[in-house]
C-alpha positions in Angstrom: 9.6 -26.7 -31.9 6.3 -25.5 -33.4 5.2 -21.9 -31.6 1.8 -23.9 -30.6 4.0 -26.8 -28.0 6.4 -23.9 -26.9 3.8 -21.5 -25.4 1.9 -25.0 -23.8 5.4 -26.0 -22.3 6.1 -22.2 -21.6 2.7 -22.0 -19.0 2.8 -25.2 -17.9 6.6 -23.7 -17.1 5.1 -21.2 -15.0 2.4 -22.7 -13.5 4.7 -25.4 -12.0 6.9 -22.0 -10.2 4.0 -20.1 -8.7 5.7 -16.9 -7.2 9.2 -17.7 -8.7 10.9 -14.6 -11.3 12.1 -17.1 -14.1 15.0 -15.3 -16.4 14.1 -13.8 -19.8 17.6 -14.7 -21.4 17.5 -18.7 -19.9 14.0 -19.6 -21.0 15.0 -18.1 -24.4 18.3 -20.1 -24.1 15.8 -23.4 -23.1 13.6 -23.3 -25.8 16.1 -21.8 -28.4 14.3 -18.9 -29.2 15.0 -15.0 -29.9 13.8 -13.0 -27.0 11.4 -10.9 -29.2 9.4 -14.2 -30.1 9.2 -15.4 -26.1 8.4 -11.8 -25.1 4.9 -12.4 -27.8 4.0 -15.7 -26.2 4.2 -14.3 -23.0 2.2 -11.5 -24.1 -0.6 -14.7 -25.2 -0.5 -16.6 -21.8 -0.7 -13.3 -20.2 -3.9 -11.8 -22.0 -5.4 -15.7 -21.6 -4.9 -15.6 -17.8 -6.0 -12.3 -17.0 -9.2 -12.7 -19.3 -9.6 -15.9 -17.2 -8.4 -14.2 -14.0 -6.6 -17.6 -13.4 -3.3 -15.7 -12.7 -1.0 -12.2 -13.9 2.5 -12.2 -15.0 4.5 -9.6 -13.9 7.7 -8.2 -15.9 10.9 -7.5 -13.9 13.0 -5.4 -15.3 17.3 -5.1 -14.9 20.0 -6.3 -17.0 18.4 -10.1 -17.3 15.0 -9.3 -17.2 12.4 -11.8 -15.6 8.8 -12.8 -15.6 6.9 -13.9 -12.3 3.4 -16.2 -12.7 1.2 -15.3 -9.4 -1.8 -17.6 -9.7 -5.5 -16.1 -8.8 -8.3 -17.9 -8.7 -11.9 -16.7 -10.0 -14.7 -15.4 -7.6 -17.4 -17.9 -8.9 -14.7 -20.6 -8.7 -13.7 -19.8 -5.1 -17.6 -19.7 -4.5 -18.2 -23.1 -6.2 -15.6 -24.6 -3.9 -17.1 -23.2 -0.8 -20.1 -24.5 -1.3 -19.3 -27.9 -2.2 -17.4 -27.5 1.1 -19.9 -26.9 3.4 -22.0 -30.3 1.1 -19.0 -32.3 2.3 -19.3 -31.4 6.4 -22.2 -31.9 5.6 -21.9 -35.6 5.0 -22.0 -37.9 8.5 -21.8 -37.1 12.0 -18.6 -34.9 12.4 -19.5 -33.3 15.8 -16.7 -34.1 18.1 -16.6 -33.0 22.4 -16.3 -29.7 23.1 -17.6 -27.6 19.8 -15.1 -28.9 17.2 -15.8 -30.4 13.9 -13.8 -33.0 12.1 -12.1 -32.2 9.2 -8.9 -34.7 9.2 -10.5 -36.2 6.1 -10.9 -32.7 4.2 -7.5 -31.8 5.2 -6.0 -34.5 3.7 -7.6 -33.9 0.4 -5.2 -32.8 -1.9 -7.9 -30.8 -4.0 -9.4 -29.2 -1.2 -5.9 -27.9 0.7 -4.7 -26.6 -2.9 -7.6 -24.6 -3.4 -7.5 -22.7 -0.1 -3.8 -22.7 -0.4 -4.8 -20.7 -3.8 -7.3 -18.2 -1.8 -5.0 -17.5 1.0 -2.0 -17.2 -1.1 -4.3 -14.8 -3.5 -5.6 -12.9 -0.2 -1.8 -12.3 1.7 0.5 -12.2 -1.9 0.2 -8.4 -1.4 1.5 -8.2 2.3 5.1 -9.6 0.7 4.8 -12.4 3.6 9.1 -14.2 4.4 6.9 -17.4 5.9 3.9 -19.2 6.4 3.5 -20.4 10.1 1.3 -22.9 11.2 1.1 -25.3 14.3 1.1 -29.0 14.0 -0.7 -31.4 12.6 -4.0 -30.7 10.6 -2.9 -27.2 9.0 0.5 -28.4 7.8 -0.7 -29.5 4.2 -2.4 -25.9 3.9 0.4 -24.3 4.9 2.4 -26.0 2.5 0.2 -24.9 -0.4 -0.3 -21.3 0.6 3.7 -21.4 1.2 3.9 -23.1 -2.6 1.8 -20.3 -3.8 3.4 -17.2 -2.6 6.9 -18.9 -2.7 8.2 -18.7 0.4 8.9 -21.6 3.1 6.8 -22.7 5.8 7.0 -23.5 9.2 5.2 -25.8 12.1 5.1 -24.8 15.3 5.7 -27.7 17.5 4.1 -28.8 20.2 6.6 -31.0 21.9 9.9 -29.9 20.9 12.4 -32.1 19.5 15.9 -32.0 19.8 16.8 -32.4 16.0 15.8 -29.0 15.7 18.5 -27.5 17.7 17.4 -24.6 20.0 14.3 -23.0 20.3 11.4 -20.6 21.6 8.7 -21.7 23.4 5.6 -19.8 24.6 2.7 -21.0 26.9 -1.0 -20.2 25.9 -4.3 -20.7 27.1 -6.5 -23.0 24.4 -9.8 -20.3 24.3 -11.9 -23.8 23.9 -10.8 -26.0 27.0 -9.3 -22.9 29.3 -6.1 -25.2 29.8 -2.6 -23.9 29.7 -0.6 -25.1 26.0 3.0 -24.8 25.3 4.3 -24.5 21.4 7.7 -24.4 19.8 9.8 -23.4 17.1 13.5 -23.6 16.3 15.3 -20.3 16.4 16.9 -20.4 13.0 13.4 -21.4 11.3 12.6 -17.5 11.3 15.0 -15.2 10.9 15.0 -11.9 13.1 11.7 -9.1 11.7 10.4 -12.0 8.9 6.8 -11.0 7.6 4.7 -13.7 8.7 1.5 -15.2 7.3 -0.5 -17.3 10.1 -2.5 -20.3 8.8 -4.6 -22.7 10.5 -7.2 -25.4 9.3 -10.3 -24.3 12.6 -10.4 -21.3 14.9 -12.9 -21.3 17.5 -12.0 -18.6 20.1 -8.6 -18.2 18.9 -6.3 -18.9 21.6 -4.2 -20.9 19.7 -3.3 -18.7 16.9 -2.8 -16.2 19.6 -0.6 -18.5 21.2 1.7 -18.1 17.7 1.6 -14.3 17.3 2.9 -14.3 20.7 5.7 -17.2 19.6 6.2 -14.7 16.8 7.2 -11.4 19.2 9.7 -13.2 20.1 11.3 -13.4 17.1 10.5 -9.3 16.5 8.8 -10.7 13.6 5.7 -8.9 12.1 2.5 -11.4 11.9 0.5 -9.7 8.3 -2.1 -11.5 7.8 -3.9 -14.9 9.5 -6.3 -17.3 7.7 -8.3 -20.2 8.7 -10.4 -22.7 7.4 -13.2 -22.9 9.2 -13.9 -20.4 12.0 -16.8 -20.6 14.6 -19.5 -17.6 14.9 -19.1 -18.1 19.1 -17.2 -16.4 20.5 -17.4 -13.8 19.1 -14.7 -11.9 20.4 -11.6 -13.8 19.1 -8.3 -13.8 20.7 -6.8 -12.6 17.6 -7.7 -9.3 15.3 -8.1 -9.4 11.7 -8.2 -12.9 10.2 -9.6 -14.3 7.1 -11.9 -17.4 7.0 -13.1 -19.5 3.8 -16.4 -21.4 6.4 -18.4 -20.3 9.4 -19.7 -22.8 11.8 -22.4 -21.1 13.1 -24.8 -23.4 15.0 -25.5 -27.4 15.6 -28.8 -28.5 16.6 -28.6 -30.5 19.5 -31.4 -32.6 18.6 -30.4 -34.1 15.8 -26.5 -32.8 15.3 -27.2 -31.0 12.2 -24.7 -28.3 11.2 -25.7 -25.1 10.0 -22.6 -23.1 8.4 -22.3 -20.4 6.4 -19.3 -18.4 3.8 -16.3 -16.9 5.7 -15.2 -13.3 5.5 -13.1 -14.0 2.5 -15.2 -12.9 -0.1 -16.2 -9.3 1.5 -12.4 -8.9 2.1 -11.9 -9.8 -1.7 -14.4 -7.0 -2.3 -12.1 -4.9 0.0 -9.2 -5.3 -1.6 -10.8 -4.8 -4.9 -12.4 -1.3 -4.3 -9.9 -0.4 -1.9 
């Protein structure tokens, strides 16, 4: 195997386990090389990435030794997506009763949910999250791909519980939006006891129910270490919740003619945080 096709398998290698500490000694096994030569074509992928900030690789050290891919994405890219985010809601009538906006179809866009899995994932890698939590339906897919990105499981909180889960733990909240009383779910082996938790949700408007999981999560004595949404509303503006991140604001629709006026979310001034902090 010529050195060029090894170091293209070796990244697509660790692209495809985001998060995932892949052995020194068996991807030298794998592709039949001398440890000295893989440890030079990691050093390439590794000054590539960085230079691109599309990702760092980070050396473990012991007896085995390992490498870990944790994929970043760009400022200008994450701002390039935004924007061609807020052109999508853009597109239609999407104003539904009582302040919310549909994004069913956005969610289900495999392109779109990757992405933000990508940001989020970026955002919360630090915290060393055990789980990502979300509630069912629409913020399933991003959990899955914040979870895929920081390598760790997910899981739904259910609304109606189901047997084939076994027991569970159920908490009652009050939605911020319609003032009515909620229950949600989740099985009691799905977290175990302390996990570091990573809250994700696909809209947030006053916050009760992501509240409504940080309370499902004291039950478990679990600690909740970072939220992010998708889109987050500027009213209220005193949330249920505390420090969240958000990738869109919706901050007005005209009642006239429906339009929707939206704006970036705190992401990118807590990326600036991070950064200088």
């Amino acid at each position: 195997m010529r050195r060029s096709e090894r170091i293209v398998r070796l990244t697509r290698e660790l692209m495809n386990h985001p998060g995932q500490p892949l052995s020194l000694t068996d991807l030298a096994d794998h592709y039949s090389v001398a440890k000295s030569s893989l440890s030079e074509d990691l050093a390439i992928i590794r000054t590539v990435m960085e230079h691109d900030r599309e990702g760092l690789l980070r050396t473990q050290l012991g007896a085995a030794g390992g490498v870990v891919f944790e994929p970043s994405i760009p400022l200008t890219t994450a701002e390039r997506f935004v924007v061609s985010l807020m052109e999508r809601f853009h597109q239609g009538a999407r104003m539904l009763p009582g302040g919310y906006l549909y994004i069913a179809d956005v969610m289900a866009d495999p392109v779109v949910v990757r992405t933000a899995g990508r940001m989020f994932g970026e955002m919360f890698r630090d915290k060393r999250p055990d789980v990502v939590l979300t509630v069912e339906t629409n913020g399933i897919p991003l959990a899955v791909m914040t979870a895929q990105d920081l390598h760790v499981p997910y899981v739904v909180a259910r609304r109606d519980h189901t047997w084939l889960e076994g027991p569970s733990v159920s908490t009652n909240y009050e939605s911020g939006s319609d003032r009515r009383l909620h229950t949600m779910s989740l099985a009691r082996r799905s977290i175990k006891q302390g996990a570091r938790v990573v809250i994700v949700d696909d809209f947030m408007k006053a916050g009760g129910t992501i509240r409504g999981m940080t309370s499902l999560m004291e039950e478990f004595s679990a600690d909740v270490v970072g939220i992010g949404v998708l889109l987050s509303t500027s009213e209220p503006q005193d949330k249920r919740v505390g420090t969240y991140t958000s990738l869109l604001v919706l901050d007005s629709v005209d009642a006239a003619d429906g339009a929707i006026h939206m704006s970036r979310g705190n992401y990118f001034s807590r990326v600036e945080e991070e950064q200088h902090g």
